[in-house]
Backbone and ligand atoms as CSV (ligand in chain L), in Angstrom:
chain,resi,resn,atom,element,x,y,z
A,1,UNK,N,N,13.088,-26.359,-86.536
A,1,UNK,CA,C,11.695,-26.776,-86.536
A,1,UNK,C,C,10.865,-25.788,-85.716
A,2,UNK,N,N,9.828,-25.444,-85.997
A,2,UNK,CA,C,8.663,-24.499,-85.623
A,2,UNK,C,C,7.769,-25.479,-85.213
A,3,UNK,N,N,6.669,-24.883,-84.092
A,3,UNK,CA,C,5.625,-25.953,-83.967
A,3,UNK,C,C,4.183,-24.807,-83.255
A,4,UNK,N,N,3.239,-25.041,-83.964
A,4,UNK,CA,C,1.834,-24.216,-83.345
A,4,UNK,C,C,1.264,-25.276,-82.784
A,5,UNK,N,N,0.636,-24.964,-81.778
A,5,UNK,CA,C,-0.638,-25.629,-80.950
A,5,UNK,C,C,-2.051,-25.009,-81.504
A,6,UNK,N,N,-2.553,-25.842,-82.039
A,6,UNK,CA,C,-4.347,-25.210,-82.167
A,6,UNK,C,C,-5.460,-26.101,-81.023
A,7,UNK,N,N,-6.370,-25.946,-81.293
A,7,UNK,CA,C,-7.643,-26.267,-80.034
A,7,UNK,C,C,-8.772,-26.549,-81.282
A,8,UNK,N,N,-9.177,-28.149,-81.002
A,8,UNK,CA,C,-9.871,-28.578,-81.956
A,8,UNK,C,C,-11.585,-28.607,-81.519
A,9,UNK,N,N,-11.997,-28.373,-82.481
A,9,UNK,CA,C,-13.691,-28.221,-81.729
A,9,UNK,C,C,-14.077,-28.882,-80.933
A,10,UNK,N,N,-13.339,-30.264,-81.184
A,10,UNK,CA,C,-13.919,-31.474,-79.728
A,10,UNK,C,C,-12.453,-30.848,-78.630
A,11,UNK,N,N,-12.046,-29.990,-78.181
A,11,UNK,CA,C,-11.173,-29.352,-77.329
A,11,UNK,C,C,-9.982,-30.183,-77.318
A,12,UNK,N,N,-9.478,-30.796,-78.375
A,12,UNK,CA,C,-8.232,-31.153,-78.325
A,12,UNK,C,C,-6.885,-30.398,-78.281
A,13,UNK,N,N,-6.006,-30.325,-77.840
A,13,UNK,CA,C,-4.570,-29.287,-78.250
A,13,UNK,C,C,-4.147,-30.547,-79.180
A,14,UNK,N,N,-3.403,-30.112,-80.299
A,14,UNK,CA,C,-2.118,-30.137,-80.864
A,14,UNK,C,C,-1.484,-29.435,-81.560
A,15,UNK,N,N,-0.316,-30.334,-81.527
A,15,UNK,CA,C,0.655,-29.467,-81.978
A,15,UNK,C,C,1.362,-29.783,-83.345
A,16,UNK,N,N,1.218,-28.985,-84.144
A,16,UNK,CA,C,2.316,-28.971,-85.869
A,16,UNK,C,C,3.418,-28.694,-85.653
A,17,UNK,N,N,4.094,-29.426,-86.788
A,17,UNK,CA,C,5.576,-29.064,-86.975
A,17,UNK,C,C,5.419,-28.512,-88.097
A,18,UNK,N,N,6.587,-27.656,-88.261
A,18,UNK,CA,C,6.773,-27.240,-89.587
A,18,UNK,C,C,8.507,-26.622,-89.509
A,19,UNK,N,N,9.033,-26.784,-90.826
A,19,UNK,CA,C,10.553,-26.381,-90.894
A,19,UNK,C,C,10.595,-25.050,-91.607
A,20,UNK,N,N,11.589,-24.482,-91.134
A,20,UNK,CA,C,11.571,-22.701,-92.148
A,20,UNK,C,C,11.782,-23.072,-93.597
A,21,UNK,N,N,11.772,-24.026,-94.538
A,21,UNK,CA,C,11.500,-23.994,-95.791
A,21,UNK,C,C,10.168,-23.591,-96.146
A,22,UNK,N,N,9.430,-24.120,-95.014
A,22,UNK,CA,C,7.400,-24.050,-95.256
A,22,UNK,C,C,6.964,-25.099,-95.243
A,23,UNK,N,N,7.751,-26.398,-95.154
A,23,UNK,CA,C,7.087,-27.536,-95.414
A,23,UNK,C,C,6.431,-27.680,-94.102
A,24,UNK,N,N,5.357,-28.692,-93.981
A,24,UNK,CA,C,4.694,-29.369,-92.454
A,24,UNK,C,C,5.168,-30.602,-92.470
A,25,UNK,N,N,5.007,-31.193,-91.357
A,25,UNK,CA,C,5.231,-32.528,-90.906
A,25,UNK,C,C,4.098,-33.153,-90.588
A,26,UNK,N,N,3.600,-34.346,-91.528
A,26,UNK,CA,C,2.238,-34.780,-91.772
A,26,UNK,C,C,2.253,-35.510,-89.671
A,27,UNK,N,N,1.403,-34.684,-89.398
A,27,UNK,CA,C,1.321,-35.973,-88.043
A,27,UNK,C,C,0.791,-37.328,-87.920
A,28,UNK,N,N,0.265,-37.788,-88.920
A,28,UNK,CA,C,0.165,-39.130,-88.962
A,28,UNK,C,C,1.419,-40.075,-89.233
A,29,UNK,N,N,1.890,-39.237,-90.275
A,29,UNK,CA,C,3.963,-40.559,-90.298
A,29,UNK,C,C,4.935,-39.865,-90.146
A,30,UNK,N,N,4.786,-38.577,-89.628
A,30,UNK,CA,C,6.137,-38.004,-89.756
A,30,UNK,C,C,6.692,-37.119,-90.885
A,31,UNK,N,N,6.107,-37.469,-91.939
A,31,UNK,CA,C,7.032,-37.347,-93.363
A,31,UNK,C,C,6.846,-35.666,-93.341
A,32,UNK,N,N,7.885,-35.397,-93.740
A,32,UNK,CA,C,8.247,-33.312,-94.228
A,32,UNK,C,C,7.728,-33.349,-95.578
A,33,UNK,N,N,6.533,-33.624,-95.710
A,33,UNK,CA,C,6.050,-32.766,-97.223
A,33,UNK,C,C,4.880,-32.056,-97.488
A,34,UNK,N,N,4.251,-31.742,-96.465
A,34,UNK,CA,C,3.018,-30.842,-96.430
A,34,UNK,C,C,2.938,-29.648,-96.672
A,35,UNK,N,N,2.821,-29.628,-97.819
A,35,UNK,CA,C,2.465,-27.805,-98.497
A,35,UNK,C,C,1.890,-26.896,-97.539
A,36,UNK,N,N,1.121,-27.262,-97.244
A,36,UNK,CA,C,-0.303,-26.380,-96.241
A,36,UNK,C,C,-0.376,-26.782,-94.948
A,37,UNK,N,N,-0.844,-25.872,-93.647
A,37,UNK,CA,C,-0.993,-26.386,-92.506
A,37,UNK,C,C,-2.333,-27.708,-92.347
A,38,UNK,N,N,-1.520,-29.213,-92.197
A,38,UNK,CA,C,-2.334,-29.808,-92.277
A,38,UNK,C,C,-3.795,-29.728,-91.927
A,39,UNK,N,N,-3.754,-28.739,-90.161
A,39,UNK,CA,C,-4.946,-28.813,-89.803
A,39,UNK,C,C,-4.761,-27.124,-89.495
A,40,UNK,N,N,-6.338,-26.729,-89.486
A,40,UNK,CA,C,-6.015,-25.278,-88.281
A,40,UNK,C,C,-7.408,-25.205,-87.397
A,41,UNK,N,N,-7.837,-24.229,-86.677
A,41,UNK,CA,C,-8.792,-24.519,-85.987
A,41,UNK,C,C,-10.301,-24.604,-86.591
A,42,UNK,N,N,-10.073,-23.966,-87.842
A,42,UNK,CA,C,-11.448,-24.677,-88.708
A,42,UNK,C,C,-11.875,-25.593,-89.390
A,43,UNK,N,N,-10.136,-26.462,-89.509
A,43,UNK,CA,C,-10.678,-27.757,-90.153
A,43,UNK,C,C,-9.320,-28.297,-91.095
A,44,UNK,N,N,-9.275,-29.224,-91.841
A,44,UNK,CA,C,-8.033,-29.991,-92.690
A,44,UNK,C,C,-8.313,-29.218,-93.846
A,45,UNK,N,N,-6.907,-29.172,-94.367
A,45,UNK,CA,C,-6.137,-28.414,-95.437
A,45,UNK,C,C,-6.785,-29.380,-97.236
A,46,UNK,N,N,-7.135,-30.230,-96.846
A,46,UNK,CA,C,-7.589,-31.097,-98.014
A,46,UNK,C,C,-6.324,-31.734,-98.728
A,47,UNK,N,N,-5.235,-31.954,-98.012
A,47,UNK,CA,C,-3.997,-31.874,-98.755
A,47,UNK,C,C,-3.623,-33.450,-98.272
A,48,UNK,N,N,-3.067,-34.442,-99.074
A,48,UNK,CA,C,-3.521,-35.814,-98.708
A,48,UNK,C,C,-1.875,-36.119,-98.634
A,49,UNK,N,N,-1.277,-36.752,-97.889
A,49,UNK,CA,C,0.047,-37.142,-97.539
A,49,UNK,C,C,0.341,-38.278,-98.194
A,50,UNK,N,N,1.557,-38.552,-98.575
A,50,UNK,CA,C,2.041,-39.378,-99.036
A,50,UNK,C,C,1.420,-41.181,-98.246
A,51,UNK,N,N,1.174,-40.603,-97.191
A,51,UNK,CA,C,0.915,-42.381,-96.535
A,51,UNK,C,C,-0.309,-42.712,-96.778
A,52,UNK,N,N,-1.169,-41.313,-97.362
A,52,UNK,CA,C,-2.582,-41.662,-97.882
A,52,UNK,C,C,-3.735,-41.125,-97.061
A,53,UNK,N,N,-3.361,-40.555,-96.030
A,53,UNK,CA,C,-4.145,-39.590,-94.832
A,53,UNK,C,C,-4.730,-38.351,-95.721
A,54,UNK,N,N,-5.713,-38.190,-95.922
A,54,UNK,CA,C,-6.354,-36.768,-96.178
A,54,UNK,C,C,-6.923,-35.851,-95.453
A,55,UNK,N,N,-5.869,-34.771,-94.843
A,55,UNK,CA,C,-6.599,-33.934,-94.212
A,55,UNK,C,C,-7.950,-33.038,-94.044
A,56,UNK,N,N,-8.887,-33.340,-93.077
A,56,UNK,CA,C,-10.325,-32.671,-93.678
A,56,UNK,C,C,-11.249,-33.837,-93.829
A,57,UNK,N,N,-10.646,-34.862,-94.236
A,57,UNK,CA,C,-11.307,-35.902,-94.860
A,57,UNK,C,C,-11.594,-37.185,-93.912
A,58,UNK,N,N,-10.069,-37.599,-93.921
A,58,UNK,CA,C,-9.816,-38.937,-93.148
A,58,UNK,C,C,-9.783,-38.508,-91.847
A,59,UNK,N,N,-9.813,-36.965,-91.414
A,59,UNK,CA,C,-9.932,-37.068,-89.586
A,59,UNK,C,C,-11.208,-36.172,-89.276
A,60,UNK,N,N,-12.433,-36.082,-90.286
A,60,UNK,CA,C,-13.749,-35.980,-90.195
A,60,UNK,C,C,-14.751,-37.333,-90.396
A,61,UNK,N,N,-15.204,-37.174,-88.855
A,61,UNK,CA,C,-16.451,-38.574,-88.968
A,61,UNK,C,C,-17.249,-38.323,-89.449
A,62,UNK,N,N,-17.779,-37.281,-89.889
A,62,UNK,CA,C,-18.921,-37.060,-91.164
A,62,UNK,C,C,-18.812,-37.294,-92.416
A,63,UNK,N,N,-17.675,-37.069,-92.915
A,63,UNK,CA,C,-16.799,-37.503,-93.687
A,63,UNK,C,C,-16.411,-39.003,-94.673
A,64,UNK,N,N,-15.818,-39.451,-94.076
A,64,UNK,CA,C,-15.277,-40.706,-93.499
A,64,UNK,C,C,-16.267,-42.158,-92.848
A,65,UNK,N,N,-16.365,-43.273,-93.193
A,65,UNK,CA,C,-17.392,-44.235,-92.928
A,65,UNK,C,C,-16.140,-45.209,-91.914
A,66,UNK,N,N,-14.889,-44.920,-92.183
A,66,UNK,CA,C,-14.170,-45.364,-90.800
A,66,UNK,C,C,-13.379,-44.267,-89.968
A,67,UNK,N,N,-14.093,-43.246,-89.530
A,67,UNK,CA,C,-13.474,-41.750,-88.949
A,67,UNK,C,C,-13.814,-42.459,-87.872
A,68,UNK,N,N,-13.547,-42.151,-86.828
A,68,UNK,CA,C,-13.777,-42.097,-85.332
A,68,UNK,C,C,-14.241,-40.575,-84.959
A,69,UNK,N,N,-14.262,-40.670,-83.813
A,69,UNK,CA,C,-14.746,-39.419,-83.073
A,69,UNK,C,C,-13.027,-38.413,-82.681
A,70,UNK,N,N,-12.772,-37.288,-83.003
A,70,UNK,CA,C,-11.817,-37.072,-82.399
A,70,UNK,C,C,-10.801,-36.946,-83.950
A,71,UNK,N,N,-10.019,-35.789,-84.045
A,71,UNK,CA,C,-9.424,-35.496,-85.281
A,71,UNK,C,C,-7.887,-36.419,-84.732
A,72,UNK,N,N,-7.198,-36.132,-83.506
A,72,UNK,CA,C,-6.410,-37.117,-83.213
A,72,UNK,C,C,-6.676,-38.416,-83.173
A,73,UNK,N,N,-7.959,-39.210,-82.880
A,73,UNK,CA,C,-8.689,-40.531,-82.398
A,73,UNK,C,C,-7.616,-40.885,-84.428
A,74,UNK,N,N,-8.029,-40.281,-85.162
A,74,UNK,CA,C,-7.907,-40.660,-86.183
A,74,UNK,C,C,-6.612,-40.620,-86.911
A,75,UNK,N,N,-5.464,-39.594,-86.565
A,75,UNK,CA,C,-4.291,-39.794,-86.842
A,75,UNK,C,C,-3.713,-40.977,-85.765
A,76,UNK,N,N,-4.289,-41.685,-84.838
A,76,UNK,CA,C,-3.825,-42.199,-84.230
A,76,UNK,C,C,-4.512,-43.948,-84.814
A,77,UNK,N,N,-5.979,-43.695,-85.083
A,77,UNK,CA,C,-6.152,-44.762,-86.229
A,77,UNK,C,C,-5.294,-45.235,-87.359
A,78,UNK,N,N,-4.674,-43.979,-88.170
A,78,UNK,CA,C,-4.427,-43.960,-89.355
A,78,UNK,C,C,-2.559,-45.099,-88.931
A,79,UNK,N,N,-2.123,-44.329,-88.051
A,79,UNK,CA,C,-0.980,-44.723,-87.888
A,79,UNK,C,C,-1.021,-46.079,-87.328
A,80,UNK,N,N,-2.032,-46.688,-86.485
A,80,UNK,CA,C,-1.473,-48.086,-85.791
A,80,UNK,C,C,-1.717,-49.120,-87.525
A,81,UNK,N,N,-3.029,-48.179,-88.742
A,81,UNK,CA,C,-2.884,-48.954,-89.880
A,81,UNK,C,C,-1.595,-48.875,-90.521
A,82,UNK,N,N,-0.721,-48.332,-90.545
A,82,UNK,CA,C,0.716,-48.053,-91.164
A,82,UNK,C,C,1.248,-48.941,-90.364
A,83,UNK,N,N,1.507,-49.011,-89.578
A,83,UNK,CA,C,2.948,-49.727,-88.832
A,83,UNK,C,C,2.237,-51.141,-89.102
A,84,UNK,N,N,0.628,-51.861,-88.908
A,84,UNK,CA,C,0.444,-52.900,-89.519
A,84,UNK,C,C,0.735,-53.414,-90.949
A,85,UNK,N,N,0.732,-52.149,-91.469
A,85,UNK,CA,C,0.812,-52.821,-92.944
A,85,UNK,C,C,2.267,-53.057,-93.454
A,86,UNK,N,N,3.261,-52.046,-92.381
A,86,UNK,CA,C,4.692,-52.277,-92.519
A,86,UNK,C,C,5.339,-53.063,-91.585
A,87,UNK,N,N,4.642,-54.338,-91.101
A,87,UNK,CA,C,5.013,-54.567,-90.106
A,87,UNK,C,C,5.997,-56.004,-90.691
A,88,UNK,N,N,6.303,-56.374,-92.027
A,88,UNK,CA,C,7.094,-57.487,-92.680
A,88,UNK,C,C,8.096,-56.861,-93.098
A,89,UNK,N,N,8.175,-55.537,-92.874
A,89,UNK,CA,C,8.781,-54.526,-93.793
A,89,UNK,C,C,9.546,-53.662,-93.162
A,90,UNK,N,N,10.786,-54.622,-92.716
A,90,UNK,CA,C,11.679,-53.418,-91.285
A,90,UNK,C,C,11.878,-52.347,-91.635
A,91,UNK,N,N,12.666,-52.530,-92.840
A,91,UNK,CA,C,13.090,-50.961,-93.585
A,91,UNK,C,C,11.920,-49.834,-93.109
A,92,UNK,N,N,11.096,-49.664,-94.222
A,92,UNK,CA,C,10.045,-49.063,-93.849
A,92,UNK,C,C,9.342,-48.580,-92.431
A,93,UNK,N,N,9.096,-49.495,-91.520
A,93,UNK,CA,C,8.944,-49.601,-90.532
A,93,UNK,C,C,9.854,-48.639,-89.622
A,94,UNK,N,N,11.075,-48.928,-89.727
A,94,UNK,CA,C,12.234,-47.880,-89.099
A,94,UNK,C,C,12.080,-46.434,-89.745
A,95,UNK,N,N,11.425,-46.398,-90.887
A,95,UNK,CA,C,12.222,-45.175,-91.348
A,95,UNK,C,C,10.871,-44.622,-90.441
A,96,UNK,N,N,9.201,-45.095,-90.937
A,96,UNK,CA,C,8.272,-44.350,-89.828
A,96,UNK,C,C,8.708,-43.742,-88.781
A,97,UNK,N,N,9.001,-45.204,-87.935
A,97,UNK,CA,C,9.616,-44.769,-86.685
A,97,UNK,C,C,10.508,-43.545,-85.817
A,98,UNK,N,N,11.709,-43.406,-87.492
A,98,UNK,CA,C,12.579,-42.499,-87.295
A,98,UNK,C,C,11.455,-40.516,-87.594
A,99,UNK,N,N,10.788,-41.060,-88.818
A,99,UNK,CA,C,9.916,-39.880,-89.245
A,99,UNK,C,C,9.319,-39.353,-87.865
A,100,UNK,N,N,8.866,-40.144,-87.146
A,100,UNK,CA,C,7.600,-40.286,-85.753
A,100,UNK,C,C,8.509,-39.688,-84.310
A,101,UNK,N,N,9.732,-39.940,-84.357
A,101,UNK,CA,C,10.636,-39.370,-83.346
A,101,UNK,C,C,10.375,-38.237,-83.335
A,102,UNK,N,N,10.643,-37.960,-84.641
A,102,UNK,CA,C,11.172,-36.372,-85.292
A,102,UNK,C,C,10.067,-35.229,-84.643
A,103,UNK,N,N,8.894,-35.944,-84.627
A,103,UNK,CA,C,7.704,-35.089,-84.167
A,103,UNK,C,C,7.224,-35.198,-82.933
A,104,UNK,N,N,8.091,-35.779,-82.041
A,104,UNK,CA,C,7.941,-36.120,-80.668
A,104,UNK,C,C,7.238,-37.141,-80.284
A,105,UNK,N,N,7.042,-38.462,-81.412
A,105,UNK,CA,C,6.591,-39.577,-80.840
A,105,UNK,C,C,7.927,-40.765,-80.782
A,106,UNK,N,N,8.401,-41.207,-79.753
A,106,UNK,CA,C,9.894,-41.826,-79.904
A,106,UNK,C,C,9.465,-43.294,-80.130
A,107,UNK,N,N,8.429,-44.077,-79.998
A,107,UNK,CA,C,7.960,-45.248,-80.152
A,107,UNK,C,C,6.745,-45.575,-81.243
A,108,UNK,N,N,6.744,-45.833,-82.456
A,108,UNK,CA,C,5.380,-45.676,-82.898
A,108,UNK,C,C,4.540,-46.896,-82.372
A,109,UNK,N,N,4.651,-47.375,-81.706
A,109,UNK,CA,C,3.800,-47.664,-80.902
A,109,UNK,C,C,2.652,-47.141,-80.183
A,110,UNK,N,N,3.221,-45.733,-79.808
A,110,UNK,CA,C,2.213,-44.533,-79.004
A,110,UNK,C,C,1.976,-43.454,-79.836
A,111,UNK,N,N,1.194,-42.611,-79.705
A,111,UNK,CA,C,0.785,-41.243,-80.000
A,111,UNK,C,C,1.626,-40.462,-78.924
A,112,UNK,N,N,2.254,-39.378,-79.906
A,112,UNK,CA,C,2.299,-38.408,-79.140
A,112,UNK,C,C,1.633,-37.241,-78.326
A,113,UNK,N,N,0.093,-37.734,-78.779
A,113,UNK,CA,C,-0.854,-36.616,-79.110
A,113,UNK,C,C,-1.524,-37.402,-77.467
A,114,UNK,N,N,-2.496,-36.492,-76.670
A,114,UNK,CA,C,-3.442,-37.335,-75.758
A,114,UNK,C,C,-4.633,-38.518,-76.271
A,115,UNK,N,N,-4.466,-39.326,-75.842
A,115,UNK,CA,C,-5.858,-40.173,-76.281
A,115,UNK,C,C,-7.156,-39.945,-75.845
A,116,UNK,N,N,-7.712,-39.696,-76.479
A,116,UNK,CA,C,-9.368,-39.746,-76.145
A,116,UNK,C,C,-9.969,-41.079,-76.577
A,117,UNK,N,N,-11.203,-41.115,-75.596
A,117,UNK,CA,C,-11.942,-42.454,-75.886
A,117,UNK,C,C,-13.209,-42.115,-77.123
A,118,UNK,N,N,-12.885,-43.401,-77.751
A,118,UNK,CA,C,-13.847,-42.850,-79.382
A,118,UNK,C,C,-15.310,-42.221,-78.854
A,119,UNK,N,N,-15.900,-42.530,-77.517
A,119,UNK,CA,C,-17.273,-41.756,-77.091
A,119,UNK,C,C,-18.402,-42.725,-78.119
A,120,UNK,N,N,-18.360,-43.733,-78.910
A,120,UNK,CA,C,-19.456,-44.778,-79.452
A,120,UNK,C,C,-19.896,-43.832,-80.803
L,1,ZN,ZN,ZN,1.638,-38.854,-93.663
């Protein structure tokens, strides 16, 4: 696994995964199927993940009529909606979980990423 840090216009760090096949690791669930670097420092790849996250899209508040402030504020939105909607649904639920390790979050409960406050 490979991983870049970029610096987001609202001064966030994070960090991508990606495996030497080329694939990315969507940071909202974990999952290895991202063609393109989800994000880079000018903005989302437009490339929409299997859990339904669209990069560019769903972590722009201009965008978006439920974006928050903050391109993480929103993978971190996107995900507490996943684990709700899988929350009858252990299977599922575990496999997130296991996806979410993989990228250095060991609880999906938390972000791995820093939290910022949405700012209103
Ligand atoms: Zn995803």
């Amino acid at each position: 696994m490979q991983s870049i840090t970029i610096k987001t216009p609202e001064k966030e760090n994070i960090t991508l995964y990606k495996e030497t096949d080329g694939l990315w690791y969507c940071p909202v669930c974990g999952s290895l199927e991202l063609k393109l670097q989800p994000r880079t420092e000018e903005g989302g790849s437009f490339e929409m993940c299997s859990c339904g996250f669209e990069f560019g899209f769903d972590d722009e508040p201009a965008a978006s009529a439920q974006a928050v402030r903050g391109v993480v504020s929103n993978w971190d939105r996107w995900r507490q909606m996943l684990i709700l909607k899988f929350r009858h649904q252990p299977e599922e639920l575990n496999q997130l979980r296991l996806q979410l390790a993989k990228i250095g979050c060991e609880s999906a409960s938390t972000s791995p990423y820093t939290h910022r406050t949405n700012g209103g």
